[in-house]
N, C-alpha and C positions, 0 to 999 in steps of 0.2 A: 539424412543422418542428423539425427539432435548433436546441436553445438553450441546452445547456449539455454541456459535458467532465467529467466525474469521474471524478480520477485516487487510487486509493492510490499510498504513497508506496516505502518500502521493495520493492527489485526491478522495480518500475511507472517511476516515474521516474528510479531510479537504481538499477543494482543494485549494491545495497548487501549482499546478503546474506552476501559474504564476510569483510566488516569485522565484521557481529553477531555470525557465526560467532566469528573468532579474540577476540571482547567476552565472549563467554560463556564461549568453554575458558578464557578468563586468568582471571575471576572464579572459575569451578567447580570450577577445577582441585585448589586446596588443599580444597576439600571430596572430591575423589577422584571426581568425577565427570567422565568423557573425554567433550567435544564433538566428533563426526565428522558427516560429510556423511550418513548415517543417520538416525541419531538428530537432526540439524536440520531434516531435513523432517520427521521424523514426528510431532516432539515440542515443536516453538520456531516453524518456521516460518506465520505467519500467527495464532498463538497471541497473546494476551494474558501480559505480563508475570505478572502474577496466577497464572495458571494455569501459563505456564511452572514456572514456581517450586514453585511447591506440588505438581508433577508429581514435578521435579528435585529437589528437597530436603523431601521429604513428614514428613520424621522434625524441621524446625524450624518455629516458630511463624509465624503470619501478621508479626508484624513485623519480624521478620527475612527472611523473602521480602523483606518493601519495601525493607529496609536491601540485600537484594544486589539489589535490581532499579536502586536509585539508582545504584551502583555499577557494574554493566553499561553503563547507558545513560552513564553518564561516562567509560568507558571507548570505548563505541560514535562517542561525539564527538570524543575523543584520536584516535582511527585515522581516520574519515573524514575527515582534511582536503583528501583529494586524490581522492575523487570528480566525477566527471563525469555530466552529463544522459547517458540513454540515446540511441542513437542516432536522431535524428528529432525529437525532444521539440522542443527551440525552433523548429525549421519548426512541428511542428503547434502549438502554441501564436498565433506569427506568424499562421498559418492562422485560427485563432479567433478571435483579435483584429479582423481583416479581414472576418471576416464576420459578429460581432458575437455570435457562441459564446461565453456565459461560461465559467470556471475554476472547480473547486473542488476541494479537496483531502480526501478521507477516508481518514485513516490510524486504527490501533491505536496507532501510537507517540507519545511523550507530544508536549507542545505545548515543550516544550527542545530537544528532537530534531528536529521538523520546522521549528523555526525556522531551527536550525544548520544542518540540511541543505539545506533553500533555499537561504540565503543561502549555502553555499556552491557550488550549484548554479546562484546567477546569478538565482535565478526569482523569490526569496519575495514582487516585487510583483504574479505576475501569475496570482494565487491570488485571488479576489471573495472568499472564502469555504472556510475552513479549519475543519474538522472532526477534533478530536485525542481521542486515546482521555479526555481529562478531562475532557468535556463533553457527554457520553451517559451514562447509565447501565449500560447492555451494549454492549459494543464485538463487533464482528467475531465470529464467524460469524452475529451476531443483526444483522438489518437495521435496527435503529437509527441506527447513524453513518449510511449515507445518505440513511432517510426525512429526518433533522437537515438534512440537505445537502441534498434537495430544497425543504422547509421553507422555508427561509432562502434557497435562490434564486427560493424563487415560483413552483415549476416542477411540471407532472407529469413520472412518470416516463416516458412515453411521448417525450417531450421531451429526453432527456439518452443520452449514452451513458458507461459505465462503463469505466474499463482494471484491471485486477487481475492478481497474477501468484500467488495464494493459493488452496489450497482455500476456506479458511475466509471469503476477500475476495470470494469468486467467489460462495458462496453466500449469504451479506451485500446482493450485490449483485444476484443474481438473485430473493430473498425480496423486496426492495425494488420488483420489475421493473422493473428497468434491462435496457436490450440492450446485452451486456457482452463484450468484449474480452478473452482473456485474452492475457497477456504471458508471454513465454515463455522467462526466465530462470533459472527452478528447474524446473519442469514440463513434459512434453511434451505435443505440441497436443490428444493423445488422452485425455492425465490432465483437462487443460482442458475436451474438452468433453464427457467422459465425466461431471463436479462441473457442467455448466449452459452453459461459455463456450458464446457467438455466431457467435465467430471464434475463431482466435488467429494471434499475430504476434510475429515475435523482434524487428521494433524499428519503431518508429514510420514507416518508410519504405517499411514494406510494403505492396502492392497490396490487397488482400485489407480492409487498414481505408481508404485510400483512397476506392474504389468505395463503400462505404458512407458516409462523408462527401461526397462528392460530390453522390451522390441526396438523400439527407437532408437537406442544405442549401440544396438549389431547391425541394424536396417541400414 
């Protein structure tokens, strides 16, 4: 019996990957490093701040990573004020509510970011259980953040379905086994299920996750 939704955040629930994007070339820029559509997915995308960093600027200290990671993501919250849910989100959400499907939210981004992004996405109540990269020990690509998030809703994984639009969120979520969703705002359905996805789907309205909620929920 499906009894809970986990959703990452970043491109899942909103894509957002454009505003990171133009977050990092502003910050990176005076260090001479060009942010382009390449180099974000190969290198930012689904990545830890952490790691970003020390990829991007390997020739500065770890605390200076922190100091431009602070940075970025204040930057990332200046541009998103004008994001919207992806398309279908508040149906399925409604949808959950109604049949008594929890919420929970597993992201890599910090717990500043996913506040602000909620709320200005309208949702941040209708989250049980929020999972942010400061309250794990390994974030993303390592199945921590979920097991956390299964954990904390009292659930098996057998029990939940995952949405992810990340290599790294994909395999996170499939280590965990979750039967996982990919979202298909940076990747194509074939990159998806070639890293694990179940399905994939370009926005919450599509058939294909439907018919799986459906069954799942009388099952």
């Amino acid at each position: 019996m499906l009894k809970a939704l986990i959703f990452d955040m970043d491109g899942t629930l909103v894509h957002s990957d454009p505003v990171h994007l133009k977050a990092f070339a502003e910050i990176l820029e005076p260090e001479g490093v060009t942010i382009d559509d390449d180099l974000y997915r190969s290198s930012i995308i689904g990545h830890t701040n952490e790691a970003i960093f020390a990829s991007l600027l390997p020739h500065l200290p770890v605390e200076e990573h922190e100091a431009y990671a602070e940075r970025k993501e204040a930057a990332f919250r200046r541009l998103a004020r004008e994001l919207r849910p992806l398309e279908g989100l508040v149906e399925l959400l409604d949808w959950a509510d109604c049949h008594g499907v929890r919420i929970a939210l597993v992201t890599n981004a910090p717990v500043l970011n996913a506040t602000h992004i909620l709320d200005i996405l309208g949702i941040i109540d209708r989250f049980e259980v929020k999972v942010t990269i400061e309250q794990v020990e390994r974030g993303k690509p390592d199945p921590m953040p979920y097991l956390t998030a299964l954990e904390r809703l009292g659930i098996q994984a057998d029990e939940a379905i995952a949405f992810e639009d990340s290599p790294s969120g994909m395999r996170a979520a499939k280590a965990a086994g979750l039967f996982s969703f990919g979202v298909l705002t940076g990747l194509t359905g074939d990159e998806m299920r070639e890293i694990g996805a179940d399905g994939a789907i370009v926005t919450f309205h599509d058939r294909a996750l439907w018919e799986i909620l459906e069954h799942r929920a009388t099952s």
